[in-house]
N, C-alpha and C positions, 0 to 999 in steps of 0.2 A: 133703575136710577142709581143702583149702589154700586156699579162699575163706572160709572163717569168718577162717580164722586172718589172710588179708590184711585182711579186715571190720574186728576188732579192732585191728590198728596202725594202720588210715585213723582207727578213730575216737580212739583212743587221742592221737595226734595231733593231728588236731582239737581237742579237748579241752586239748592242751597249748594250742594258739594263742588260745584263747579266753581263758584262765587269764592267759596271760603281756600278752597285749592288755590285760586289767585291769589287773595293775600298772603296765606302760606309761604309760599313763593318768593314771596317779597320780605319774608320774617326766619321763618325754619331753615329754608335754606341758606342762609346766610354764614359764612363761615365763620370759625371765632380766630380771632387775631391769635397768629403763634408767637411765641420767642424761642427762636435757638441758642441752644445753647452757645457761648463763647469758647473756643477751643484754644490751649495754647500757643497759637500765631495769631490768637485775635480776631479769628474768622471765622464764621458759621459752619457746620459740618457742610451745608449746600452749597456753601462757597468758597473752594480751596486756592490755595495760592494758585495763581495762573501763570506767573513765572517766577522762579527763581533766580538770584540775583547771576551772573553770568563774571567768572573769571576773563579777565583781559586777555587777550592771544598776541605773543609777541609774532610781531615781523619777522620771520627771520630772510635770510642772505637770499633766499630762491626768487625775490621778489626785486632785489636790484638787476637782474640779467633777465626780465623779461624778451625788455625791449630796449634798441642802442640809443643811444639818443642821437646817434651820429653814424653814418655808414660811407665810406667813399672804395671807389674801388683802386686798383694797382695792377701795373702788369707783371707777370712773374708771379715768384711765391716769395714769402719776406723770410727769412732762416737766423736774420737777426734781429734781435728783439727793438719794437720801438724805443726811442730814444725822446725824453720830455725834458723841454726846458725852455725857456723865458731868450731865445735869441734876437727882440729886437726890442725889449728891454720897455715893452708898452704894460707889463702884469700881467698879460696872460702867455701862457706857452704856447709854446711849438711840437709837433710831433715829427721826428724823421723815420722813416722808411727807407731800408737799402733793401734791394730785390733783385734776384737772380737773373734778370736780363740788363745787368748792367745799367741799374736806373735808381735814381734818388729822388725822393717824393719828400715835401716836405707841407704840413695843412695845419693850419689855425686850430686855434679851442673850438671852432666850429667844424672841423671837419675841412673846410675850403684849402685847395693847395694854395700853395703862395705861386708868384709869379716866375717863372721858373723854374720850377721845382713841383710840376706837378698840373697847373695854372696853363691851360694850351699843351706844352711836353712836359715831361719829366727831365730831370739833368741827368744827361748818359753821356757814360768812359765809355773809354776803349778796352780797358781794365774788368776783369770778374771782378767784383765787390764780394761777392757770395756766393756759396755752392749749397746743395742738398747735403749739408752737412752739417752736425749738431756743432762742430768747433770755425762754424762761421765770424771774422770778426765781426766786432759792434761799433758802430762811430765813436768819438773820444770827443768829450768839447772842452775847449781853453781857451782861454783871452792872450791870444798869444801878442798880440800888439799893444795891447793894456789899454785899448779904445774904450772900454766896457761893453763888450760885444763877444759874443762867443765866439769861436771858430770852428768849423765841424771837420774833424779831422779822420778819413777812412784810410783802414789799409784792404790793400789790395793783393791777390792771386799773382799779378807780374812781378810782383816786392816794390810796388810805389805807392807810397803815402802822399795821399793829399791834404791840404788844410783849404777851405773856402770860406770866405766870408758870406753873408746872406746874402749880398749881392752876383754871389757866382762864379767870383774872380777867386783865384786864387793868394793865399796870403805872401810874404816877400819870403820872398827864401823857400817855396815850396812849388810845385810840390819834389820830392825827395824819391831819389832811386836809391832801393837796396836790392844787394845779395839773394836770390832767393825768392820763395813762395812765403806771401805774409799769413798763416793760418791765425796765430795769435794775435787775439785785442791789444789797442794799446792802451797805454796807463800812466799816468800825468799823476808825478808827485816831486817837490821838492828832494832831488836825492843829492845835490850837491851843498844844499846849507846856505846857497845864496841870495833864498829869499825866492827865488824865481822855478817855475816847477818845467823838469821835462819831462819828455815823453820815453814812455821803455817799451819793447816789442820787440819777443821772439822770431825769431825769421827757420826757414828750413835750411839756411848754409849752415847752420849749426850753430849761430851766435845769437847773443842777444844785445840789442842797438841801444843805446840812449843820447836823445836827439836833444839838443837847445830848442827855446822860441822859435828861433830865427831859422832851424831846419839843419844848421852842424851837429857834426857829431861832438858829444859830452869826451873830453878829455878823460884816457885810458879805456874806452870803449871800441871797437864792440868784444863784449868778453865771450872769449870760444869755449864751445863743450864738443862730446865727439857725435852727436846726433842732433836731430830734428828738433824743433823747439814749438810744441802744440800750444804748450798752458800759457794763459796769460799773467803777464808774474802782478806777485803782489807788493804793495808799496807800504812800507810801516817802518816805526823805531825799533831797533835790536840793539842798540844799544844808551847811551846816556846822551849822544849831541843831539841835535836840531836837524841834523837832516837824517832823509829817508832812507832804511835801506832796501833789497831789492830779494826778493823770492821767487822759484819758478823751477818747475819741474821739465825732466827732460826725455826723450827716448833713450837715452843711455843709463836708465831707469835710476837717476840722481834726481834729486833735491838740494838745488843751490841759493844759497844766501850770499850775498854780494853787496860792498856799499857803491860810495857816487863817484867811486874811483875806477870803481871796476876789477877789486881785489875781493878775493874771497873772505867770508869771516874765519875767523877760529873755531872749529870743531865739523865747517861745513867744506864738500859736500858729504849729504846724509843719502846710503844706497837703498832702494826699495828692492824686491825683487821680480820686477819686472816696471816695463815703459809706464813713464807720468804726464797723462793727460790732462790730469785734474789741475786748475788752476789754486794755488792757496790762498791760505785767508789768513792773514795774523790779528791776533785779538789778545786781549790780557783776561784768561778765563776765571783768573782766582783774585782780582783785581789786587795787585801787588805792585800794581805798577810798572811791571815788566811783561811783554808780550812773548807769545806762544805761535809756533805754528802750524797750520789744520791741512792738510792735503791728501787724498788718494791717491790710489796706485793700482794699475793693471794688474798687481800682485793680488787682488781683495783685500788690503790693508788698509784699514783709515789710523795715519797715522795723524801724531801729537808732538810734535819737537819744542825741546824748551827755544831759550834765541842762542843757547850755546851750542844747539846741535844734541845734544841727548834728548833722550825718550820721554818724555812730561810723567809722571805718574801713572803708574795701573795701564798706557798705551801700550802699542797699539791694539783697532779693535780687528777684528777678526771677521769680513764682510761674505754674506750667502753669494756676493758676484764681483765681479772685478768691476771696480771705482773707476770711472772715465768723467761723472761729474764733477762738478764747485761747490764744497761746503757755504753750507748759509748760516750766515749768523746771527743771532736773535737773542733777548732775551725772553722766549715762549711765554715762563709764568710769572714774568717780573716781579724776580725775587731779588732784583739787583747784580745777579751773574748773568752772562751772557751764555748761549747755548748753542748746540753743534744740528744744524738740519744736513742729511746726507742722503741720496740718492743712488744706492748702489749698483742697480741694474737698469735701471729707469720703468721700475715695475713695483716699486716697493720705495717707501719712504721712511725712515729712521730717526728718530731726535733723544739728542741727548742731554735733557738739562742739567744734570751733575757731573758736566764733562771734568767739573773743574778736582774732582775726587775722583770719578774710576771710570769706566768706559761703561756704566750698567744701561740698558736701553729704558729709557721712558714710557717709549710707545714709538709703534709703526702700522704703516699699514700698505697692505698688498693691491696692486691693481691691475686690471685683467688687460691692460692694453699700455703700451708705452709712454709716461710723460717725456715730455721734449724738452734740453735740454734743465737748469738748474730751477729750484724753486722762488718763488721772491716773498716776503712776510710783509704784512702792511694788518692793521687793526682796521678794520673795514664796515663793522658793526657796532664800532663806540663803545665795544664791552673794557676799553683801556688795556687790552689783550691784544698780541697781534696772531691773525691767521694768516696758515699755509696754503698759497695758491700754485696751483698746477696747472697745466695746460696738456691734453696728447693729440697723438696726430688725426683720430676722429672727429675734434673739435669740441671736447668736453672740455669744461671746465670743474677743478677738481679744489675743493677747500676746506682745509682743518680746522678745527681749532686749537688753541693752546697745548690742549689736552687730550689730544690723539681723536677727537671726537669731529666724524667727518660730517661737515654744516651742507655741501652741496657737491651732486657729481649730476653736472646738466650739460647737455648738447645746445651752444650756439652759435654753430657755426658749421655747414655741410659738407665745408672745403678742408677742416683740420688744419691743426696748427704746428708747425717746425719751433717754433718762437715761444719763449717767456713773455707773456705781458708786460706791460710796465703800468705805475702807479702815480699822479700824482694832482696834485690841483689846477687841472687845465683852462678854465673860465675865471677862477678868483672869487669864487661865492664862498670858500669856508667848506665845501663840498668838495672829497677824492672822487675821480675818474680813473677807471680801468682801462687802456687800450690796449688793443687786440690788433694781431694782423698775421694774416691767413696765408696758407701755400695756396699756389694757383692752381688752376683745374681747368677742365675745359680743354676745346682744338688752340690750336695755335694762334694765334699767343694767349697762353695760360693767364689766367685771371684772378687774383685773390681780392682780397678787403681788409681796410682799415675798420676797427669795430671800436666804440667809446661806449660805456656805460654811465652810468652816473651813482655813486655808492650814497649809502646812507649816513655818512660820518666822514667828519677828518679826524683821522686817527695817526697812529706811531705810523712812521716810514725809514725806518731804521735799513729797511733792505728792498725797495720798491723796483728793483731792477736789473739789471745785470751787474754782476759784481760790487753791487750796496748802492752806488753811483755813476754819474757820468764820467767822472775821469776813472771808474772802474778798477779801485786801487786795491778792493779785495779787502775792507777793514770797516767796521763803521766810527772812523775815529770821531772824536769830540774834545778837538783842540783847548777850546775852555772851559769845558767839562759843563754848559748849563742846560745838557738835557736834550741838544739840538746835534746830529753831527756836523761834520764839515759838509759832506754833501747837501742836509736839508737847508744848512744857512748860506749855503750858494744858491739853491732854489730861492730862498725867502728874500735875498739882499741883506742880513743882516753880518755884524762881523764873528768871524771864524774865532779868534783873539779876545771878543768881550762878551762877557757872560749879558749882559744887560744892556742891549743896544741903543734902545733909545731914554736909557736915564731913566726908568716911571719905577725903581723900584723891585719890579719884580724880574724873572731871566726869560732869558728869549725862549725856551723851553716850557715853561708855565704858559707865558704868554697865549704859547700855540696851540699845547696839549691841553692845559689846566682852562682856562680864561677865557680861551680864545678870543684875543686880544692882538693887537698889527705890533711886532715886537721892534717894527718902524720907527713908528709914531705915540706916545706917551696918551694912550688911554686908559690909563686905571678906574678913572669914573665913566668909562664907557657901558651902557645900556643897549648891547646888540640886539635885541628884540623885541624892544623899547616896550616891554611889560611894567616899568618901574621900578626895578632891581638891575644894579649894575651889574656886570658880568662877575666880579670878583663876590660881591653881596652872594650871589645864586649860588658859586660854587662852594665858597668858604662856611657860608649860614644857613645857608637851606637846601643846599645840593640838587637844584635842580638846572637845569638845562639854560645854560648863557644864550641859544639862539634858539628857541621853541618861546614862546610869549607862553604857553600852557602845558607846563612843563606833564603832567596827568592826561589834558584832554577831557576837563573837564566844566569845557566853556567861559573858566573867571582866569583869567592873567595873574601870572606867579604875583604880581604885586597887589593885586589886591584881595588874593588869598590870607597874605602876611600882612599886609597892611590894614586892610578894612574890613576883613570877616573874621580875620584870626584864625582859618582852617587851615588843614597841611597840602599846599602847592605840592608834593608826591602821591597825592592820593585821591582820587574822585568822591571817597566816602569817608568824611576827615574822623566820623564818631561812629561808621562802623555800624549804623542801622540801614543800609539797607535803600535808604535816600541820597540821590549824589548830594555834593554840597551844593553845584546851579539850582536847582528845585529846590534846595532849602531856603538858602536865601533870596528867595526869590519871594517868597509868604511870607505873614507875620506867625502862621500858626508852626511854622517847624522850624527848629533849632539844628544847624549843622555839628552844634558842640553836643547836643545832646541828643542820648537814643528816642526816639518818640517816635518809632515806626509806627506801630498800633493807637497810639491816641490819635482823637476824635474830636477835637475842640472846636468843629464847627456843628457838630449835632446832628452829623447827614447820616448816621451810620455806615461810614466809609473811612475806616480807616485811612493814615497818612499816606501807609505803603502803597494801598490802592487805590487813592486818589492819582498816587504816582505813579501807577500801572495804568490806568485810565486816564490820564491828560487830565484830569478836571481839577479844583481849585479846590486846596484844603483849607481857605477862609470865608467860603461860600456856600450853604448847604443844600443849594441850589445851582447850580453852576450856570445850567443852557435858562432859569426862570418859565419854567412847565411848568410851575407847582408840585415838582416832585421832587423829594430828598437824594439825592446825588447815589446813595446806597440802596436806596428803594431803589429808583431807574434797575441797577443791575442785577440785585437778588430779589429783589419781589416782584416788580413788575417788565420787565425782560426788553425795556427802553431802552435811548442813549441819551446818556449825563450830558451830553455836549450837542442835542438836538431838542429843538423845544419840539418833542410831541406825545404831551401828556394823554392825547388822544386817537392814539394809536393803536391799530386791531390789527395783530401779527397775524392771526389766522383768517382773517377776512370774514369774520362771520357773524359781524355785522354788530358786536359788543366790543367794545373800546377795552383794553389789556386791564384797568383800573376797576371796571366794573368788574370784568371776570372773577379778579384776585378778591376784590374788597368785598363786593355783590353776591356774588354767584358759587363761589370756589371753584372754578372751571379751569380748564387751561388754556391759557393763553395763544397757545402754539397749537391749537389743538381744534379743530372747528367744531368736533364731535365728542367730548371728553368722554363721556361714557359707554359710546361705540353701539351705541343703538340704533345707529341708522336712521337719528335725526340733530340736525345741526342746533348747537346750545340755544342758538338766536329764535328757533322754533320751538326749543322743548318749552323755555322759557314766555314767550308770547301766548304761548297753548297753554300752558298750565302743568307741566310736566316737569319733573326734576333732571337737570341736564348732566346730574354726577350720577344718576342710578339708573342704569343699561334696564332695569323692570320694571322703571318708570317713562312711563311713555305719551305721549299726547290724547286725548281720547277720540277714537275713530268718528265722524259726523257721520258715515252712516248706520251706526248705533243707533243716534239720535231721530235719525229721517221718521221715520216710524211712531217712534215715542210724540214726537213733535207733532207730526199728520195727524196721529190721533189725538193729538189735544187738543187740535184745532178743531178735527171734526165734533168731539166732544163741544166744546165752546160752542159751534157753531150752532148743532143741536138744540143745546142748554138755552140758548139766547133765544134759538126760534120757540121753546116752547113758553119761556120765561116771557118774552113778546105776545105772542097769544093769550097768554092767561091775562099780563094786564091787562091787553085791549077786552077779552072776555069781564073781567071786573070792570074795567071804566063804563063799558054798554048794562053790566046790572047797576050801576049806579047810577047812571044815566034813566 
């Protein structure tokens, strides 16, 4: 009998251990709540910043020549440069195309030919217009009738100049036969004083013509030299009257200066030592008020002539190749002097911005394949800077900055280009267009294209084309000095003579570059992107951007950055913590004026910053309403702030992430935290601790055994415990 009875307190015990193990479980195991420490960002060591605030990445130029916004094709290859301008006087321009199979194209701000001109045929001479040749002429445009309508005037290979109206007819008195092969552009200025502007063009009988309106020859013309005449001359004052006088270099390697009479100046002609291709440029480099003149020379010489025919200072320079292009002229880093761009070989590029003191070089730069003919400057990126565009016969495009610093050299175009682009605002949005047009390629008949980009900015157009402008006079003059030339304000429609066109105060030069404002129409309180700040307000008081509503990109409009929040419209983070300003003022708990990255004033344990890293609400210490602290969700319980699911088992294993953390200490992410080869949901049901890989569930067939024999014991006990009563009831009985 003393073995049952030992039988029963083994198991009786057992039974205790097993019992008490469960509550255990439910008490020992429990973890004790931590606090991390706070680190100088405000974050726990287990929680580091997960991003860092990210600098802006400026745009730069690679990203306007994606894609065209316009593409038409052409027969031929085009060798002179598009020509942009406003011919039927509706605000948006025109693009013309001459092309080596004797054919004139002319197409809309959209790309579309016009009728005639492109539209069913193209308009074709009898005449070359052009050759595979860098000294291709360019069209000329004048309002030679005074209709208010341009005329487009070509010269031609048989030496006949035409002028047509947009209708296709030719104007009265044209077109005009001369002497000779017409290689050189013509060029339209005032040379006679009478108010009225002719036309000048080298010819190969060795003279140079100047034509009336009406298509006569200019009294004392045409003036003879003893060679061929390539350069296209330039048009400017050399002395104190009113009218123009006349520059242009010759194969008899002169440089002649000539007035409207057709008589040589005082001190000209000026000898090179060798043939002068190069067209000049006259400009006043030292602004003095007297002009200079700029021209190369088959010699390698970039020369510098004052207007009396001497040498200007410190000239000439002294070029690595003989000069056959057109000086450009610019002021690069608007210092207020104008500067020398020179292309000496057409493999290397040269600028001089201190032409006006010595010949010393700035910056240049080499290139491994030829640009085609002269370069053109336009500010293209808004930097108030203009860049140097290039073009070569691969089809690259090639562009500087101010400061010798090369912004882009990208292929777009498979057909390459003979041609300088041209520049100018072709739709009317406030937005420059680049066009492009290509040499032809392909079987018979060769084929090129018309290309339009669309640039990021209207910027300075001081030089957007061949020779500065359409009447191609070789100067960027600025008749009334307010900041526009004569070219641009023939583009714009404003007057050439008034600094301030339509009365509002400011000049037509502010208006365009500064304000951008219609130097038309009298809008000084104009609000072009109707943020709430006028155009003049943006630029004078806050300097941000007259047509962007947000000037930063920071979701709140320039005017109610200034207006209603009091933040800085140039900046997405006006106080510099790390919270843009939209997200700040967006809550009552963050202040754009002030730093409060790391406070907590809703009590989620979630910092500002990283409420703003997580979308969730820093006035809410529950965001998604789970019952869990917005900071809990991501560092303790491994949730999201912005899903309500407080009862959520990442590892599947059958304990909710809350119990794990709060309960259990287990991992959440983890089905089996202490890797003993039974999952927490088990160790913990069993009796076992689910963090100690030693602790384990207890085997039942341990038990089987211990148990059978208890029962057989019991079973025993009771049969004999049964007998004895019924034995005692029968002796009482």
């Amino acid at each position: 009998m003393q073995k049952p009875r030992t039988t029963a307190k083994a198991i009786i015990i057992v039974l205790m251990i097993l019992f008490n193990s469960s509550l255990l479980s439910k008490s020992f195991f429990i973890p004790k709540k931590k606090t991390e420490p706070i680190t100088e960002n405000g974050l726990t060591n287990q929680q580091p910043l997960l991003h860092q605030p990210q600098k802006a990445v400026e745009q730069t130029v690679d990203a306007y020549f994606n894609n065209p916004s316009w593409t038409n094709e052409i027969i031929g290859s085009a060798v002179s440069s598009p020509t942009i301008a406003d011919l039927d006087g509706d605000g948006k321009m025109e693009i013309i195309i001459l092309t080596t199979k004797k054919l004139i194209y002319i197409a809309d701000y959209e790309g579309n030919y016009l009728e005639g001109w492109g539209k069913v045929y193209p308009k074709g001479i009898e005449e070359e217009l052009t050759s595979m040749s860098d000294f291709a002429p360019h069209p000329l445009l004048l309002d030679l009738d005074k209709d208010g309508q341009l005329e487009i005037i070509c010269a031609t290979f048989a030496g006949t100049i035409h002028a047509w109206h947009l209708n296709g007819t030719e104007a009265k008195g044209w077109p005009v036969e001369l002497n000779g092969k017409l290689i050189s552009s013509p060029a339209a200025g005032d040379i006679t004083g009478d108010g009225e502007k002719e036309i000048v063009i080298g010819s190969w009988d060795n003279n140079l013509y100047a034509l009336e309106p009406d298509g006569s020859i200019v009294n004392g013309f045409p003036f003879n030299t003893s060679e061929d005449i390539f350069s296209t001359p330039a048009l400017g004052n050399l002395d104190e009257d009113l009218a123009l006088e006349i520059v242009f270099g010759c194969y008899d390697n002169n440089v002649y200066a000539i007035d409207g009479n057709g008589s040589l100046l005082p001190g000209w002609p000026r000898a090179t030592n060798n043939y002068v291709k190069s067209s000049p440029a006259i400009v006043d480099l030292n602004n003095d008020g007297k002009n200079e003149i700029v021209v190369g020379s088959w010699d390698s010489k970039l020369y510098v002539f004052s207007r009396n025919g001497s040498y200007y200072a410190n000239w000439p320079w002294q070029s690595p190749g003989s000069i056959t292009n057109s000086p450009t002229i610019e002021d690069l880093n608007q210092d207020g002097f104008l500067d020398i761009i020179i292309q000496p070989n057409n493999v290397s590029i040269y600028a001089f911005t201190e032409g006006r003191k010595s010949k010393e070089i700035n910056w240049t730069i080499q290139f491994t394949e030829a640009i085609y003919q002269d370069v053109i400057t336009t500010d293209i990126n808004g930097d108030q800077c203009p860049e140097v565009i290039g073009v070569t016969s691969s089809g690259l495009i090639r562009i500087i900055s101010f400061n010798g610093t090369s912004l882009l050299s990208k292929r777009i175009s498979e057909r390459g280009f003979f041609s300088m682009p041209a520049i100018g605002d072709i739709d009317g949005d406030n937005y420059l267009e680049i066009v492009f047009a290509t040499r032809g390629t392909g079987n018979a008949p060769t084929t090129g294209d018309i290309l339009a980009y669309k640039l990021g900015a209207f910027g300075l157009l001081p030089w957007p084309t061949y020779r500065g402008g359409w009447e191609r006079i070789g100067t960027p003059k600025d008749s009334d000095r307010d900041g526009l030339s004569d070219f641009e304000e023939e583009m714009l429609g404003t007057g050439i003579n008034e600094t301030d066109s339509d009365g509002d105060g400011v000049t037509d030069g502010e208006e365009i570059y500064k304000y951008v404002l219609d130097p038309i129409t009298s809008d000084i309180n104009k609000d072009q992107d109707s943020d709430g700040l006028t155009n003049v307000e943006e630029v004078d008081n806050y300097h941000t951007n007259p047509i962007d509503p947000d000037t930063d990109k920071d979701n709140l409009l320039d005017g109610e950055e200034v207006e209603i929040f009091g933040t800085n419209p140039l900046t997405k983070d006006s106080d510099g913590d790390f919270l843009p300003d939209d997200f700040e003022t967006t809550y009552e708990n963050t202040d754009p004026l002030a730093i409060d990255t790391y406070e907590d004033l809703d009590e989620d344990n979630f910092s500002n910053f990283e409420e703003y890293e997580y979308g969730t609400n820093p006035d809410i210490a529950d965001t998604d309403g789970d019952g869990l602290l917005d900071g809990d969700e991501i560092k303790k319980y491994l949730t999201d702030p912005l899903v309500e699911d407080g009862e959520l088992d990442s590892d599947g294993d059958g304990i909710s992430n809350v119990e794990e953390i709060d309960l259990y200490g287990t991992n959440p992410n983890d089905r089996d935290t202490d890797g003993d080869g039974y999952n927490d949901k088990e160790e913990i049901d069993k009796g076992s601790n689910p963090t100690d890989a030693a602790s384990k569930p207890f085997p039942l067939w341990i038990l089987a055994p211990i148990i059978g024999g208890t029962v057989i014991v019991m079973g025993v006990g009771a049969y004999f415990l049964i007998k004895k009563l019924e034995k005692k009831r029968k002796k009482e009985l």
